[in-house]
LUMGU-444508 format. One record per residue (C-alpha): residue number from 1; chain; x, y, z. Coordinates in Angstrom, 3 decimals. Example, Ala and Ser with C-alpha at 12.3 -4.5 7.8 and 13.67 -1.06 7.14 Angstrom:
<1 'A' <12.300 -4.500 7.800>>
<2 'A' <13.670 -1.060 7.140>>
//
This chain:
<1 'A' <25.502 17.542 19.454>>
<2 'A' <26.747 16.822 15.788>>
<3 'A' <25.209 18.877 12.907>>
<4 'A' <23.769 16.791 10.367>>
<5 'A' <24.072 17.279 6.088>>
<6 'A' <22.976 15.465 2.906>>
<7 'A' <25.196 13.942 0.318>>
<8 'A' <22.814 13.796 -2.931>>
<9 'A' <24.159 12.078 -5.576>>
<10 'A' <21.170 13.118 -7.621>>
<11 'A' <20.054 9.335 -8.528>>
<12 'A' <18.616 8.321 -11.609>>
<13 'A' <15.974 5.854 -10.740>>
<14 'A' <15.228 2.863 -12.751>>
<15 'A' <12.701 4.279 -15.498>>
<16 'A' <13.454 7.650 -14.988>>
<17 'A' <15.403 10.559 -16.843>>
<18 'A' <18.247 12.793 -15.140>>
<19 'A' <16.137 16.206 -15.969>>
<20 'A' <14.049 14.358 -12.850>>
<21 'A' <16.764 13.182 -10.819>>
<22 'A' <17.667 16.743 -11.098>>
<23 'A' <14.539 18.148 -10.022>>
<24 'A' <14.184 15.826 -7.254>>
<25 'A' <18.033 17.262 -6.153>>
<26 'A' <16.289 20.738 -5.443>>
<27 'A' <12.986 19.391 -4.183>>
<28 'A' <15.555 17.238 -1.978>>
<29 'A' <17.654 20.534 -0.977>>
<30 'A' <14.385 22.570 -0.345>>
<31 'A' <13.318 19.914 1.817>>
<32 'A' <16.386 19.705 3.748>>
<33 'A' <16.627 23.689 4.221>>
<34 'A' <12.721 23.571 5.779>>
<35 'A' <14.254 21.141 8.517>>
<36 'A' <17.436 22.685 8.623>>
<37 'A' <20.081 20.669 7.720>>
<38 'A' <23.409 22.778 7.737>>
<39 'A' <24.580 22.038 3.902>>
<40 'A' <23.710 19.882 0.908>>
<41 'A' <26.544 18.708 -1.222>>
<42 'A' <26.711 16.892 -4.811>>
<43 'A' <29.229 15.145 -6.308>>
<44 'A' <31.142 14.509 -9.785>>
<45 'A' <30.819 11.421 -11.429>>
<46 'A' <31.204 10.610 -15.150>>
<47 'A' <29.941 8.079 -17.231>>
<48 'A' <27.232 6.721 -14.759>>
<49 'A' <24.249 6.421 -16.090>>
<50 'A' <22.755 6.287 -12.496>>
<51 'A' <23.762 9.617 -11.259>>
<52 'A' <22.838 13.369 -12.898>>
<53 'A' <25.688 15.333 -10.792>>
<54 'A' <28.736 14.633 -13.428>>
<55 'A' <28.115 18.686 -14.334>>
<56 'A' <28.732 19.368 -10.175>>
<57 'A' <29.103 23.494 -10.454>>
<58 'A' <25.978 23.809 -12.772>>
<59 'A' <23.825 21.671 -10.642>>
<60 'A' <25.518 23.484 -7.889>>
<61 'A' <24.344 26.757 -8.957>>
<62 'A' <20.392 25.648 -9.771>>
<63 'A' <20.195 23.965 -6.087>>
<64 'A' <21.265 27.231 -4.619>>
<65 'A' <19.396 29.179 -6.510>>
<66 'A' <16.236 27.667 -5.350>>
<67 'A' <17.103 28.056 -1.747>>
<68 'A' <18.007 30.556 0.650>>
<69 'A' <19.844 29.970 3.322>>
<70 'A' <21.340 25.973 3.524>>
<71 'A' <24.795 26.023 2.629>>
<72 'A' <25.373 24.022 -0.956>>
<73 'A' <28.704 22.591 -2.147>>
<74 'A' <30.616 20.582 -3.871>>
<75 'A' <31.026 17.321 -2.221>>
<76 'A' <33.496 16.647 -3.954>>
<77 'A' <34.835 18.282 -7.209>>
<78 'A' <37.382 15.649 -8.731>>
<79 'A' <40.215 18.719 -9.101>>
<80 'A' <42.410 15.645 -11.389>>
<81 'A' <39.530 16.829 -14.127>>
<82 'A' <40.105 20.063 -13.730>>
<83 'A' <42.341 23.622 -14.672>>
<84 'A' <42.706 25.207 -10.799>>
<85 'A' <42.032 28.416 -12.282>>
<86 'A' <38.441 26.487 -13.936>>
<87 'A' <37.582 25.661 -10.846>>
<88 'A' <38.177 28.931 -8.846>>
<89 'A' <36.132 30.830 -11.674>>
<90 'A' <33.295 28.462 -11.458>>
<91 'A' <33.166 28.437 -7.615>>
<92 'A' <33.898 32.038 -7.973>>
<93 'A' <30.767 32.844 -9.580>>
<94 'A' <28.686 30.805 -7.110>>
<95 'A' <29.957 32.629 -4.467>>
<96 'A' <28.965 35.908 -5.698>>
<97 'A' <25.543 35.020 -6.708>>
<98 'A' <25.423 32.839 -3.552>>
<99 'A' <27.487 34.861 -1.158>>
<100 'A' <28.340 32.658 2.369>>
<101 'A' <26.711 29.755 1.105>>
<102 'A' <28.954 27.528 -1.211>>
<103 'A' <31.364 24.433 -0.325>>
<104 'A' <34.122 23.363 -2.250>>
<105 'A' <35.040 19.732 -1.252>>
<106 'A' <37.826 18.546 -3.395>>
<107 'A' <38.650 14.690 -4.080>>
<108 'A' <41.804 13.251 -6.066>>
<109 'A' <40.118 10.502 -7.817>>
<110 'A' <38.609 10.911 -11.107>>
<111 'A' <35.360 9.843 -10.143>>
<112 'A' <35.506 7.418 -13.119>>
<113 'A' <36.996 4.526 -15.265>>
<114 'A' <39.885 5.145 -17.015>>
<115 'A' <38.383 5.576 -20.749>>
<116 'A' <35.914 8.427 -19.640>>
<117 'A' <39.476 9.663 -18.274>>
<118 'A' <41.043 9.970 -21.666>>
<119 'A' <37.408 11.176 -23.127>>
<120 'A' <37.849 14.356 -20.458>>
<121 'A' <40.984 14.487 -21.831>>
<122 'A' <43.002 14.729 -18.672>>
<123 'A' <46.275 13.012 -18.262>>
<124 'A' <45.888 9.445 -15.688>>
<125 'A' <48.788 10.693 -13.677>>
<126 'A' <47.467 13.992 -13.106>>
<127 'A' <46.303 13.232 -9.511>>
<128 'A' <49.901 13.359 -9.074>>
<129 'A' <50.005 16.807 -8.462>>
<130 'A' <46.768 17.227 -6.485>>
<131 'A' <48.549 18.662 -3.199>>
<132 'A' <49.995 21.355 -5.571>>
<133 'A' <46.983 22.127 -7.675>>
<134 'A' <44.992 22.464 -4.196>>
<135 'A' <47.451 25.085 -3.076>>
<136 'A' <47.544 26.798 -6.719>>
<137 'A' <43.297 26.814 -6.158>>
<138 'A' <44.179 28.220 -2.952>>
<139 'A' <45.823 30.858 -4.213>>
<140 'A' <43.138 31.815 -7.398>>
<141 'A' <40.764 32.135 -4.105>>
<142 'A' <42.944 34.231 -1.983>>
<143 'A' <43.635 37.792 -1.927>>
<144 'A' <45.634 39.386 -5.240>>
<145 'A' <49.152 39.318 -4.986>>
<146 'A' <51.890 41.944 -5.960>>
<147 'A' <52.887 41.372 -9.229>>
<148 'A' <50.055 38.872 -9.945>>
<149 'A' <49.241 38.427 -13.098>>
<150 'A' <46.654 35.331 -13.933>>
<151 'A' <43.590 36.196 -11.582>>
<152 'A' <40.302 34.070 -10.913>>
<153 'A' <37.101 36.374 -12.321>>
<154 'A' <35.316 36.028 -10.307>>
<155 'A' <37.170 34.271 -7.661>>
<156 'A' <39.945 36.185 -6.555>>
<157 'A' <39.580 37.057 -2.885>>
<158 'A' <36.362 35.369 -2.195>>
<159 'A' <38.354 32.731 -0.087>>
<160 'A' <35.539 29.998 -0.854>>
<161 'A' <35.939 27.633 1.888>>
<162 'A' <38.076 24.484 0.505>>
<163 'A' <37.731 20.996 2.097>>
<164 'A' <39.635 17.793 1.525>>
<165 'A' <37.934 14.775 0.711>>
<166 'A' <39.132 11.377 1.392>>
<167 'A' <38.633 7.564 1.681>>
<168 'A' <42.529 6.769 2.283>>
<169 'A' <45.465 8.364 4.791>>
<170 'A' <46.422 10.451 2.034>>
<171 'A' <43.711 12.752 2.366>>
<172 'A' <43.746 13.147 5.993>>
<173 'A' <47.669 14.016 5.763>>
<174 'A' <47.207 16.539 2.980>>
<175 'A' <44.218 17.914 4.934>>
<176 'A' <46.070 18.443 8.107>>
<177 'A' <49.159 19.680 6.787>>
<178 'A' <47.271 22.272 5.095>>
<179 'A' <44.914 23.379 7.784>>
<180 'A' <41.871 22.182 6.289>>
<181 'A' <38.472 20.500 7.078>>
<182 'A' <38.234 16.838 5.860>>
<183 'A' <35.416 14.945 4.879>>
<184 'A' <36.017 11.248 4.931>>
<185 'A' <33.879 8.914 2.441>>
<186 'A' <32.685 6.092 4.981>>
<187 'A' <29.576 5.820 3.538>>
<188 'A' <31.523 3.878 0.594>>
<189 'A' <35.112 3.114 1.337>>
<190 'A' <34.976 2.798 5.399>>
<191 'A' <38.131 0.502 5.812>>
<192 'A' <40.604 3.152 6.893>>
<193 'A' <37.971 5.558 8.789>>
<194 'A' <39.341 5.651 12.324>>
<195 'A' <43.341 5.656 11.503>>
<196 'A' <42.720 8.374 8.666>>
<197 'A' <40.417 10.018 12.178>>
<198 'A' <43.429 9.814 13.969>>
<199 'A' <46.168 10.828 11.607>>
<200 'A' <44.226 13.997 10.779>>
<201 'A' <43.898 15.027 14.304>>
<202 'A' <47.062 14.158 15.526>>
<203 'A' <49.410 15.977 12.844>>
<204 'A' <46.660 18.931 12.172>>
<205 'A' <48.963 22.407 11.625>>
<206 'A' <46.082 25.899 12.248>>
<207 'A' <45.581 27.644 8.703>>
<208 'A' <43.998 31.226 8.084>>
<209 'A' <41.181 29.007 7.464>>
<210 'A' <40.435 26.546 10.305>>
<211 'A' <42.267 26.675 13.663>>
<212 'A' <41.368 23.255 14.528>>
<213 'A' <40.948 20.252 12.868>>
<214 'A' <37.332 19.541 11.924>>
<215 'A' <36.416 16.210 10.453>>
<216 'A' <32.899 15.158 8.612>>
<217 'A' <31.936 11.286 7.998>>
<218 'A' <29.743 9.909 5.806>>
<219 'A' <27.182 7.564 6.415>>
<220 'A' <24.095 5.969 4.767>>
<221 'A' <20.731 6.242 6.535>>
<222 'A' <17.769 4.376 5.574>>
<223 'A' <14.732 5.196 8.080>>
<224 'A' <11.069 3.897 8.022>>
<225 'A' <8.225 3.275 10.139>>
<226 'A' <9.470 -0.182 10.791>>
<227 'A' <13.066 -1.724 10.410>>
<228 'A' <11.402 -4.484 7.689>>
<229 'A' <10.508 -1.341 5.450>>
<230 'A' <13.906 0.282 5.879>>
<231 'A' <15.794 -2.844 5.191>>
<232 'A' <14.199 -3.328 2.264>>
<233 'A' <14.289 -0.032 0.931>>
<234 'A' <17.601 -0.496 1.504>>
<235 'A' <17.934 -3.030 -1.362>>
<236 'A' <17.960 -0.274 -3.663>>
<237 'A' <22.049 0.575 -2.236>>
<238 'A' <22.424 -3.081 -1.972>>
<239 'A' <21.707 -3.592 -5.440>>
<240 'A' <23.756 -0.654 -6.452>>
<241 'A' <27.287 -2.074 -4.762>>
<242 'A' <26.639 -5.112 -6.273>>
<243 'A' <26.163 -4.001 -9.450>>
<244 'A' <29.195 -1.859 -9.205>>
<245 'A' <30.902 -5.492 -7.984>>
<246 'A' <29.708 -6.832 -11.541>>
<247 'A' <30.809 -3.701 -13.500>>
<248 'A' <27.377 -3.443 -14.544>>
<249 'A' <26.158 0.525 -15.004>>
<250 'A' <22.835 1.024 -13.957>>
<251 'A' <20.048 3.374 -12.835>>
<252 'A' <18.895 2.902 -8.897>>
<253 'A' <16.756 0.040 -9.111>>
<254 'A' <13.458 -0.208 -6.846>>
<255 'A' <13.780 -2.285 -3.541>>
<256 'A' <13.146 -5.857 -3.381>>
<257 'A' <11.593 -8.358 -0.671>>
<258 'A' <14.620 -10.499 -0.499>>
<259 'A' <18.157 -9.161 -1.270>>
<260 'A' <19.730 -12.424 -0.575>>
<261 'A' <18.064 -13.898 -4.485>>
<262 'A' <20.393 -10.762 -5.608>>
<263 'A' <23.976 -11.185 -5.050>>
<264 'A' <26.163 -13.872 -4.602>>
<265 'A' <27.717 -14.744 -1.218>>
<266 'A' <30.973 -12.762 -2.463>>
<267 'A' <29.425 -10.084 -3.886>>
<268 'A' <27.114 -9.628 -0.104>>
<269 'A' <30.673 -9.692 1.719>>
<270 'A' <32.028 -6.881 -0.536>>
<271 'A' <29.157 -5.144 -0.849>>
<272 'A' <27.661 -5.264 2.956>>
<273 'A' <31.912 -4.016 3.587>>
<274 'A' <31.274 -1.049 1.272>>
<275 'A' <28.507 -0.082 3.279>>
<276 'A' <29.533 -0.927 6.892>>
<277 'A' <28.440 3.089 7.856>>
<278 'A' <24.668 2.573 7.155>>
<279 'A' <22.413 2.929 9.478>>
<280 'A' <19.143 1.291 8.546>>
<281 'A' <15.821 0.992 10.474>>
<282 'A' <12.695 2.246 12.621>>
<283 'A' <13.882 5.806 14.123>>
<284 'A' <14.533 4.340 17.314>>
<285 'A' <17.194 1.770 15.455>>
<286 'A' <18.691 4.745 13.667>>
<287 'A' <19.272 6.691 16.613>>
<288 'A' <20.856 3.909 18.366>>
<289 'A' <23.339 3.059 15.693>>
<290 'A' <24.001 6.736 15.093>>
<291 'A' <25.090 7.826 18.588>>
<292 'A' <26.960 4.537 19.025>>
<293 'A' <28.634 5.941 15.868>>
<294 'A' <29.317 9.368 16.765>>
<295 'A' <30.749 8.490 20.042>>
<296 'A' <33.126 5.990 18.541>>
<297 'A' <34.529 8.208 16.025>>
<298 'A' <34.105 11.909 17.550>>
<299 'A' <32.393 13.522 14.260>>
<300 'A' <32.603 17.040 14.334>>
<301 'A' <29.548 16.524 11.890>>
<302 'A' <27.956 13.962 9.827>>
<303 'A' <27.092 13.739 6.136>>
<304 'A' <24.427 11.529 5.378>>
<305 'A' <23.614 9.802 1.920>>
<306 'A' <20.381 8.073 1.417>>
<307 'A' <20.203 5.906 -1.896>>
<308 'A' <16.356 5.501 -1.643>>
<309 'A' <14.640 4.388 -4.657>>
<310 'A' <10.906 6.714 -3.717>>
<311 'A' <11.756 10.063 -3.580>>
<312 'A' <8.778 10.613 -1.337>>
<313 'A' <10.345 7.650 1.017>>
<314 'A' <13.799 9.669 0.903>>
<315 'A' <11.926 12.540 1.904>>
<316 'A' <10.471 10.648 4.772>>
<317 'A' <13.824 8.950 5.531>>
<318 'A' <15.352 12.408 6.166>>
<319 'A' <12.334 13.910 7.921>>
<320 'A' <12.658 11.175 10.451>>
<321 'A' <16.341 12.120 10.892>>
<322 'A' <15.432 15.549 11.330>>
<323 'A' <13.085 14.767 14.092>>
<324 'A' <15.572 12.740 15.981>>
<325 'A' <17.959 15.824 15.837>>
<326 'A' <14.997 17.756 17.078>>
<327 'A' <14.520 15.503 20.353>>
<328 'A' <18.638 16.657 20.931>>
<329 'A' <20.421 13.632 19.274>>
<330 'A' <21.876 15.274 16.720>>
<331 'A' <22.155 19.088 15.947>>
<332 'A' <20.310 21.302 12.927>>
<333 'A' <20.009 24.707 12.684>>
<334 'A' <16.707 26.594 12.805>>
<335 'A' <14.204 25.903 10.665>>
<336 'A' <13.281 28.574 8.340>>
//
């Protein structure tokens, strides 16, 4: 069985603020932890009016600290933005006030366009040297060396556990040379999900952290009572990609009968590519599409994003989920 997690994104909903995206992020996570998903990660992204995670470790820290036992993490940190040693205090501090709880996915990209780049004042080519500042992060985390004299406080020899996040081959190399788990980002960028699969399993080296390799997908998941109701909640994602297609920034707009009226038939090719790992419909549909899923790519675990515009219907959506893991589709941990 594959243990199931949420990707929040915190959404901002079309009439909405962030300070309630953000407290629909905990209510989310609390949620989640009653039917025991195994973590809930958020991730960085600037200059999106649509999405209340661009400050990851704070948001980080008030999810945990209104939970008690689901793991919560970083899914990913965009280390480009970042000082290594920044990020190891940060994650560093979760840890101690969260101890065995906290992720730290790491992703190369910005998470941005290139201006907010130059307003985080961060130099373009600086995902150059991601591979090294991964290992100098590494090191910030690990136990103090002789002779050492920069150290994380708080971070140094909490050993946070690091994952590599991914949507290309890159990732999946730099994750397997290193030993490390990898998350891939299917649930946007599916194109290269099996090869990147394969390349990460095949050339995997053992670390002091992971033995074997251990790879997460994303995927979107849209359940309802009825595959009409999912599919159109759906519209809410729908409109999103296409949006993003336009270069139009945007909170999460409400669903609509008839996505077709939306988008163009260029924009529904890129955007129905985009989001080739959802899995929309009745439970029954869901767990149809899922398994097929699973057995074609050989998850070690799934990561599931739900851009629902109702955050009682997101609720729902997950609730559903969480029932088919119950009937031994899918795998969650106790419920607390």
């Amino acid at each position: 069985m594959v243990p199931l997690s949420i990707l929040d994104l915190a959404f901002v909903t079309q009439g909405s603020v962030p300070a309630d995206a953000l407290h629909n992020s905990l209510d989310l996570a609390q949620h989640a932890e009653r039917l025991g998903y195994r973590r809930f990660w958020l991730a960085e992204h600037h200059n999106m009016v649509g999405i209340a995670s661009a400050a990851t470790s704070v948001v980080i820290g008030y999810v945990a600290g209104g939970t008690k036992t689901i793991r919560v993490g970083a899914g990913g940190i965009m280390l480009p933005n970042h000082s290594p040693i920044v990020i190891a205090e940060q994650f560093g501090t979760l840890e101690s006030l969260y101890p065995g709880r906290i992720d730290l996915g790491l992703g190369r990209a910005p998470g941005t366009d290139q201006r907010t780049l130059r307003a985080l004042r961060r130099d373009p080519m600086a995902s150059d040297s991601f591979p090294q500042d991964v290992r100098e992060l590494q090191a910030f985390l690990g136990p103090l060396q002789p002779g050492q004299t920069v150290q994380a406080v708080p971070g140094t020899g909490l050993n946070v556990p690091i994952w590599i996040l991914g949507s290309s081959l890159f990732g999946a190399q730099l994750a397997a040379e290193f030993g490390l788990p990898y998350a891939f980002a299917s649930h946007f960028a599916p194109d290269a999900l099996m090869q990147a699969l394969h390349v990460y399993r095949t050339t995997f080296k053992p670390s002091a952290q992971l033995a074997q390799p251990y790879a997460m997908v994303g995927v979107n998941v849209i359940a309802a009572e009825t595959d009409a109701e999912a599919r159109r909640l759906f519209t809410s994602a729908q409109q999103a990609f296409t949006n993003a297609f336009r270069g139009t920034r945007r909170q999460l707009q409400p669903p609509i009968d008839d996505i077709e009226t939306y988008w163009s038939p260029i924009e529904k090719i890129q955007a129905s590519g985009m989001l080739a790992c959802s899995f929309v419909g009745s439970p029954q549909t869901v767990q149809r599409g899922l398994e097929q899923f699973v057995e074609q790519t050989a998850a070690d675990e799934l990561m599931v994003a739900s851009a629902i515009y109702d955050h009682s219907a997101r609720l729902r959506s997950y609730e559903m989920l969480a029932d088919l893991a119950r009937s031994g589709s899918f795998e969650l941990l106790s419920r607390t």
